[in-house]
LUMPAVO-74213 format. One record per residue: y, z, x of N, C-alpha, C in turn. Coordinates in steps of 0.02 Angstrom, whole numbers, plus 50000, padded with zeros to 5 digits. Atoms other than C-alpha are relative to their C-alpha. Last residue first. Layout:
<rs>
YZXYZXYZX
...
</rs>
This chain:
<rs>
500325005949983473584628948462500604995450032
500725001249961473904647648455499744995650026
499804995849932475794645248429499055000850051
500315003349951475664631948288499825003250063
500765005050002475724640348137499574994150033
500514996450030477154651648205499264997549990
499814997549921478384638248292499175005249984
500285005449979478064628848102499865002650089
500785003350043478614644248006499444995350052
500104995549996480334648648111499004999050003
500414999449933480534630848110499855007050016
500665004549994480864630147929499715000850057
499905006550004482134644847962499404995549985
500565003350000482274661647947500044991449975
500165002950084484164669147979499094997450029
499645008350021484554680048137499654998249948
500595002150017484654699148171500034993050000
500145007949997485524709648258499825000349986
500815002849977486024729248208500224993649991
500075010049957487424739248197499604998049998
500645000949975487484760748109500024989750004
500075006449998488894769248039499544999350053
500575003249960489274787247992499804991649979
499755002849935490954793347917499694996650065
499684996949937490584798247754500104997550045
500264994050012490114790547571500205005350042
499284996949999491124774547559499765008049970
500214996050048489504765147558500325004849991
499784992049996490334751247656499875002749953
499974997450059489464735847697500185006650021
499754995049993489984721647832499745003949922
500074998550089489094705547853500215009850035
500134992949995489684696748024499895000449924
499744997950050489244678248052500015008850014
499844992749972489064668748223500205004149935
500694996049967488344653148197499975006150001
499884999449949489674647248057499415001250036
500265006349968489304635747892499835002850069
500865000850006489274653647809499804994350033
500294996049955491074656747860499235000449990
499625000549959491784640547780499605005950068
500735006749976490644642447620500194999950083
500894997149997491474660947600499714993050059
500274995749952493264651347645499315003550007
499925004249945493184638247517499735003250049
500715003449979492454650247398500014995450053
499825009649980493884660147407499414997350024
500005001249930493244676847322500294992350012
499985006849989493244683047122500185001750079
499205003750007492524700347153500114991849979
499625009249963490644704447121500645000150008
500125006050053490284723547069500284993550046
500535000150031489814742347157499744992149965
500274996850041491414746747186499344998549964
499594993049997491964732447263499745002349956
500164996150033490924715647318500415005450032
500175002450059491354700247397499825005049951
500324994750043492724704947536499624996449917
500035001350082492924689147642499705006949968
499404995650043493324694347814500214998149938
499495003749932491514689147892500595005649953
500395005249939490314693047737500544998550047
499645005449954491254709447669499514994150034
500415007049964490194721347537500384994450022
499675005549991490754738947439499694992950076
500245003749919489804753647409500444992949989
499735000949970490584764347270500034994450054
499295002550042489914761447096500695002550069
500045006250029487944762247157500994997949988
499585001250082488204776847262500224995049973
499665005850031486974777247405500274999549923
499554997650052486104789647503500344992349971
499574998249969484584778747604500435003349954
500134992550025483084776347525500735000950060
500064995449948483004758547586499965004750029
500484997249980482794750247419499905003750070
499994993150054484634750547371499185002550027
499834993749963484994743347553499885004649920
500324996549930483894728847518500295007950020
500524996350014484714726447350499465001850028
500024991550030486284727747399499415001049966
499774995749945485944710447527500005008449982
500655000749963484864701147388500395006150068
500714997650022486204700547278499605004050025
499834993049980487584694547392499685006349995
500414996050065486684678847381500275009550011
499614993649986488214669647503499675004649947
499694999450048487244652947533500015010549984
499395001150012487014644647695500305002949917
499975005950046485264640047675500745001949965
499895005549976485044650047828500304993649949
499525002649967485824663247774499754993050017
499265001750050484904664947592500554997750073
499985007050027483234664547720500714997049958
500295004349974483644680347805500124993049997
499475001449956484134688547655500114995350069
499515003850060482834685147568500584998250037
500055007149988481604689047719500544997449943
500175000550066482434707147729499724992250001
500665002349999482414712247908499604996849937
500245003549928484094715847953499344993649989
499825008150006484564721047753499674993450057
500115000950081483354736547738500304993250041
500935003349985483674740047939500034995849962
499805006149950485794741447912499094997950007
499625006050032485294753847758499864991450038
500515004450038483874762847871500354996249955
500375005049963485254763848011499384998049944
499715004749986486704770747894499284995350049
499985003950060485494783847806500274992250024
500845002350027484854791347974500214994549955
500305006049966486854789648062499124996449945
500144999449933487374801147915499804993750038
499824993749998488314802047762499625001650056
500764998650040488664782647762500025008250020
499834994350035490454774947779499275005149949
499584991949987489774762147862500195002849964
499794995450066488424748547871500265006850020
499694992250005488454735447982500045002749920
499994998850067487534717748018500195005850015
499704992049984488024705948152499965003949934
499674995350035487134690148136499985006850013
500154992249958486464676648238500605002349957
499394994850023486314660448120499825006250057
499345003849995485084644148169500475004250006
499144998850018483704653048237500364996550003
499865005650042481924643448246500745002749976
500225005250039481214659048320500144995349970
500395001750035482574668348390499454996249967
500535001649960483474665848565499345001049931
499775005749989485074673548479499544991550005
500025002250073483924686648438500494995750000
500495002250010483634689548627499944996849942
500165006150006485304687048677499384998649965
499505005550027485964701048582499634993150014
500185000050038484464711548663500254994549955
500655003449986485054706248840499755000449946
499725005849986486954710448799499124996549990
499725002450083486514727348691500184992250031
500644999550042485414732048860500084996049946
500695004449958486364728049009499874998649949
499665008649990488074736748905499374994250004
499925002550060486884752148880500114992849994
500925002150011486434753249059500074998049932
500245005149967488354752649083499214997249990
499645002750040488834768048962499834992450033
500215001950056487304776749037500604995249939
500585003249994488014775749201499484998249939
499715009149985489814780549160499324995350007
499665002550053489074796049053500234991350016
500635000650038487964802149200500144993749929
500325003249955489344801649325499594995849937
499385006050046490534810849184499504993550051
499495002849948489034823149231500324998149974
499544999050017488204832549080500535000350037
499625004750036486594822049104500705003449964
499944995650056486254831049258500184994049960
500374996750021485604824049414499925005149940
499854996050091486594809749443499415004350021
500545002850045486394807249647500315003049936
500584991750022488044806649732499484997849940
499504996550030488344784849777499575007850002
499804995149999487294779349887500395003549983
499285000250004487214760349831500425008750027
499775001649938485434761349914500734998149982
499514995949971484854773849763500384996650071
500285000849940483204761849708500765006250036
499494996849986483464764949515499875001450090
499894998149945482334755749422500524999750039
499444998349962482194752649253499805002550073
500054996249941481004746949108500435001650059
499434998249957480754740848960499975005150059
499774995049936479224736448883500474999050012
499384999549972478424729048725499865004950057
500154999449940476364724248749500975003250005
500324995549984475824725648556500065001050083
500665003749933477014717748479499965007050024
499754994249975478194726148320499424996650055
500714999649951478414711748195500285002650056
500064994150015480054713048071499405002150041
500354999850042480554693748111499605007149983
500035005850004482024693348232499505000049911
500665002150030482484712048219500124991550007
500015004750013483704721948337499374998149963
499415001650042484364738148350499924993149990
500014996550060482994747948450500314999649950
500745006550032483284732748568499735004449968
500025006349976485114740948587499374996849961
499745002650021485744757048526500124990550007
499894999450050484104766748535500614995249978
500485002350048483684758648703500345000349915
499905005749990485314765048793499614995249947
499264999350023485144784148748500054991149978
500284998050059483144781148799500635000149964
500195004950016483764774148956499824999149934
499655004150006484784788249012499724992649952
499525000350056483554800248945500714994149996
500525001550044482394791449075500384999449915
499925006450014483624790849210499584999449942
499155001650018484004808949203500004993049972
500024997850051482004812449225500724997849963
500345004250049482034798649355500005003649938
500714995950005483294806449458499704996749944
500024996550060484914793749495499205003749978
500154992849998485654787149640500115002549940
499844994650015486124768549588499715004650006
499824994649929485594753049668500265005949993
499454997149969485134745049503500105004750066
499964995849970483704735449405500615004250022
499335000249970483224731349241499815002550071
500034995349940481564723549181500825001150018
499515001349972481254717248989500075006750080
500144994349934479894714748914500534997750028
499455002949945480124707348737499675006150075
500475004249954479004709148563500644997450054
500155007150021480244721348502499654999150042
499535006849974480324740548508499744992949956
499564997349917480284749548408499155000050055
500174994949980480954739948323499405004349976
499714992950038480864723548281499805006450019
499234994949966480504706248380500125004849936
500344995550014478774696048340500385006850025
500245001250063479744680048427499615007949983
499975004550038480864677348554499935000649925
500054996750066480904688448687500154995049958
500215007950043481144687948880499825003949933
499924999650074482394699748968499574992549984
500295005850002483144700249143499455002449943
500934999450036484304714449206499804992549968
500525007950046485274717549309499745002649976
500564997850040486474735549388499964992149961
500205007450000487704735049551499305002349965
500714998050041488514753749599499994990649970
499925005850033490354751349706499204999149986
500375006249977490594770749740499814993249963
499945003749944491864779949687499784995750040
499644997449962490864793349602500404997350052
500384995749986489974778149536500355006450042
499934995349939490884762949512499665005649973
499414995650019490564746449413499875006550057
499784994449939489514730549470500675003949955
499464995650005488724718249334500105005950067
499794995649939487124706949331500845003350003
499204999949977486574696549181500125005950044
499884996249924484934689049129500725000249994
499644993050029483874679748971500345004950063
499984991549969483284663148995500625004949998
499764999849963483094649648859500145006850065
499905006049989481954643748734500684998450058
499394998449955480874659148749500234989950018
499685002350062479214656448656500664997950016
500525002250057478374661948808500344994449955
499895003750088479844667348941499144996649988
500334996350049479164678449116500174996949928
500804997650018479144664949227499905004449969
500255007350040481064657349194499275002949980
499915000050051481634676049278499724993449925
500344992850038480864676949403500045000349908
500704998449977481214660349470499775005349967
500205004850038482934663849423499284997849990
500164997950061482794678749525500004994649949
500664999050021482184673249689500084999049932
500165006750046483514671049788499814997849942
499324998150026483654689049862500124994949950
499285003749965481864682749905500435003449954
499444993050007480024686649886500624998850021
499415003250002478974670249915500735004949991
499475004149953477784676349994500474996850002
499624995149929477374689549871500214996650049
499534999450031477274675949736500255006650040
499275003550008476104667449802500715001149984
499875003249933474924681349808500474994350021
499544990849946475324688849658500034997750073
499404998550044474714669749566500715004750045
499675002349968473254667549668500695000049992
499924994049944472654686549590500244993350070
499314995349986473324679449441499875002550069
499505000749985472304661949440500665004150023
500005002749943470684670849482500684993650010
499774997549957471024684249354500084994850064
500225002749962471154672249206499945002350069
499805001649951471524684649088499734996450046
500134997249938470364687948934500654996250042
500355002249945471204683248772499905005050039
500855002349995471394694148624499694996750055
500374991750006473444693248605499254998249985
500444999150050474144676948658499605005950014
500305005250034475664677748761499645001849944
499875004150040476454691848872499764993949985
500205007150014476024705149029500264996649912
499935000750079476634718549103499834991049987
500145006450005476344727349275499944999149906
500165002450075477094739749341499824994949988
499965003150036476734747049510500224997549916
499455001749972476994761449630500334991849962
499654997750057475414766849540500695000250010
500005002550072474324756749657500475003249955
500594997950045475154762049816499944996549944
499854992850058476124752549908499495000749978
500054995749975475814737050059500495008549965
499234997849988476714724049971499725006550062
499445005749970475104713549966500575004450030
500335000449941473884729449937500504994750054
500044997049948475004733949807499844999950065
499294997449996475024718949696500085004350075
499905007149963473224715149709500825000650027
500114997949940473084734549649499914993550042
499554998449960474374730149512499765004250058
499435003549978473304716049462500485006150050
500205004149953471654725349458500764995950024
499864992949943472434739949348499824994450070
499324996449983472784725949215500065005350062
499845003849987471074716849241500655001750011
500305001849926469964733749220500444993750011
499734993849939471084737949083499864999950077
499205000550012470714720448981500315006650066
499625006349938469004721449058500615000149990
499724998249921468904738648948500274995950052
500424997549959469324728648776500065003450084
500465004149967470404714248758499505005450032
500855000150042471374718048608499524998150055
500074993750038472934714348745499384998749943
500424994849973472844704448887499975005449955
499994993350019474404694948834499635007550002
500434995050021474144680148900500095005749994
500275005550009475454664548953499175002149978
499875002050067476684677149044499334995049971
500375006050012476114688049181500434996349907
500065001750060477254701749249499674992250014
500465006549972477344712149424499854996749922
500255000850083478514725249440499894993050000
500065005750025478674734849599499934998549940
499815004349957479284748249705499854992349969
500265008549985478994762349582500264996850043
499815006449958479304781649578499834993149997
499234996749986479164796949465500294993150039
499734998949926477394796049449500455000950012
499984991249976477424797049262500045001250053
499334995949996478034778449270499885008449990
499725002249926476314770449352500745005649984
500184994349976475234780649182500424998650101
500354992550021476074772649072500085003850063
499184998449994476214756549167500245004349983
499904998349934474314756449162500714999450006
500294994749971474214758048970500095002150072
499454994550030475684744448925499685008450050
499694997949970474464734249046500615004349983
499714995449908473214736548942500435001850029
500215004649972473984730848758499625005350084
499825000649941474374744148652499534995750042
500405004449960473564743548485500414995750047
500634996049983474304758548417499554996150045
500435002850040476164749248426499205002150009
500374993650071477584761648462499224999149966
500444998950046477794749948631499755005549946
500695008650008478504753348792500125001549908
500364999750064479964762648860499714995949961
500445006250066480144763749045500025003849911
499934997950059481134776449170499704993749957
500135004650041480984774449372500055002949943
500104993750070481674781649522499784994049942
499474996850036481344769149670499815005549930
500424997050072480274766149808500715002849969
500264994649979481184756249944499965004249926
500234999449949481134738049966500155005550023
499634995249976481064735349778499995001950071
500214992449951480054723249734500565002150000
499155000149973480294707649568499785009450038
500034994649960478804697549537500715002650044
499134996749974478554684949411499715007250040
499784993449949477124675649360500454999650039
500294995050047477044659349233499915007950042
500244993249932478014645849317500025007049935
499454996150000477764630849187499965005250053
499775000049925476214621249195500545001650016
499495001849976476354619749002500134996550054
500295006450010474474626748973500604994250006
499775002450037475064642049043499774994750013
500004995450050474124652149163500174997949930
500285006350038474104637449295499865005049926
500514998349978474884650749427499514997349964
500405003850071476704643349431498855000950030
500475005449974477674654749524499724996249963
500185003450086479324666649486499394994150023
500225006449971480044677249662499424997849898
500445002250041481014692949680499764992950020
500355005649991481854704649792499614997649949
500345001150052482964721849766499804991950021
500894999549990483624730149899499494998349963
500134998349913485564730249864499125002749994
500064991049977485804727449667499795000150063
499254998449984486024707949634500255006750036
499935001449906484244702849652500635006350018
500364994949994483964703149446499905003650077
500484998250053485554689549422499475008650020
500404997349969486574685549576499345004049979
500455006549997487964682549514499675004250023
500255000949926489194697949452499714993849992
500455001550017490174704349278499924996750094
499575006149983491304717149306499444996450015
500545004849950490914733449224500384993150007
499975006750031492314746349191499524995350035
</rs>
């Protein structure tokens, strides 16, 4: 059972950070983050489906095949991506500025970056940037850490937890920015966990990959797939618990049921944290004949702009909801599926009901809505966030470059 902690991205035994302001942002906000490890840990990442991978997606790549990291080093306020070889030459440059400070190797690094896609990097503010931001390294730290990696981000994203481990008292963060250009797979978000848990990086990888799929592989803000996502993990082992090394431990199972938790909480917030979100919504579809059909249903609606827009403007187009999941190619029998907004059933068998309109309007004024559909086919179901589109959605958008 997890129990929630203070102490944000720090919280795990050997873990240090620090958040600076390196003039990167036109804000003056603290725009690099840096969170060590003060002894090389196991690591597991998952980046980006998107072809036009940013650099530092590339050199983080090739830092988590190593098996180990000690650091992770993020820029917010440029994205470094479309930027050509300098782009690579500037990403591998940071996490050998990085290194040399901490005294690690270069590929003991990650480094990730966020903003506007196409710029060059200002290297001569990042490489004052890393440097500031190694002296400031602290148990302390993570707020700091955490404020400097948000963009769009209208609030920060973090939560720390302790559960047990063969008995032992195990301590797993994480910290999370994300806003805008969010859908799988992944979302525009980088998100770093850590934890003091003994665990092999190949173990931790599928662990993470288990975790992913039902988390920020489960969320959409606006259906856009960025070109720098990351997640990532480290696993430093100073809670000494026995190492996982199988994933058909009960070890393995408690640890991936916790990394999960991290993940569906930090994703949650992110689409909370939406573009111009007024509504965060819980969308399900069950009684489907497999998980496949139930998650491209639950997609179809997630990401539909009708839908979307019908919440914000508060009105119950039920319409627009079965006819996202008819186009979704999913199984679907027109004269079974049935349709709940909150615990108003509006559709059976296929057709409208009369409903209490009081109540509908009542649960559409809310922030927090659930939409429930059952295709009363089999026994597979599939979740996903999303939130409504708003005027400011638009206006956040056509101003972001300028």
């Amino acid at each position: 059972m997890l129990k929630k902690i203070t102490g944000g991205i720090t919280a795990p035994k050997g873990y240090k950070a620090a958040g600076v302001k390196a003039g990167l942002k036109k804000s003056g906000k603290l725009d690099v983050a840096l969170i060590y490890s003060e002894k090389p840990a196991s690591v597991a990442a998952v980046f980006t489906t998107n072809t036009m991978a940013a650099a530092p997606v590339l050199v983080s790549r090739q830092a988590v095949e190593q098996g180990t990291v000690s650091a992770v080093v993020i820029n917010s306020g440029c994205a470094n991506a479309c930027t050509g070889p300098q782009g690579l030459v500037d990403a591998k440059d940071m996490a050998h500025i990085t290194a040399q400070l901490l005294q690690i190797e270069d590929h003991e690094v990650i480094v990730g970056s966020t903003g506007i896609i196409g710029v060059n990097l200002q290297m001569d503010k990042i490489n004052t940037g890393i440097k500031e931001a190694v002296s400031q390294l602290d148990e302390k730290g993570y707020d700091n850490a955490t404020a400097a990696i948000m963009t769009t981000d209208t609030f920060p994203k973090s939560c720390s937890y302790e559960f047990e481990l063969g008995g032992v008292p195990v301590k797993i963060a994480g910290i999370a920015k994300g806003s805008g250009m969010i859908h799988p797979n992944m979302a525009t978000m980088l998100c770093v966990i850590t934890t003091d848990a003994a665990i092999a990086s190949p173990i931790l990888q599928k662990s993470l990959t288990e975790a992913i799929n039902l988390s920020f592989n489960m969320i959409s803000v606006d259906g856009d797939s960025s070109t720098n996502d990351m997640a990532s993990v480290l696993a430093n082992g100073l809670a000494a618990n026995p190492l996982i090394d199988s994933i058909d431990s009960a070890d393995y199972k408690a640890f991936t049921a916790a990394l999960t938790e991290v993940c569906i909480y930090l994703a949650q917030q992110i689409v909370r944290d939406g573009e111009g979100a007024t509504k965060f919504l819980e969308v399900t579809v069950q009684g489907a004949e497999s998980f496949s059909d139930a998650k491209k249903a639950v997609m179809a609606i997630a990401k539909s702009p009708l839908v979307k827009t019908a919440f914000f403007g508060e009105d119950a187009n039920w319409g627009r909801i079965l006819c996202a999941v008819g186009y979704s190619e999913a199984a679907v029998n027109p004269e079974k599926i049935s349709l709940a907004i909150g615990d108003v059933t509006i559709v059976k068998e296929g057709m409208g009901v009369e409903v209490d309109e009081k109540a509908l309007k009542a649960i559409m004024a809310e922030q927090d809505i659930t939409v429930t559909v059952d295709l009363n086919l089999g026994e597979s179901k599939a979740t996903m966030w999303t939130c409504d589109f708003s005027y400011e959605y638009v206006k956040i958008n056509g101003e972001y470059h300028t």
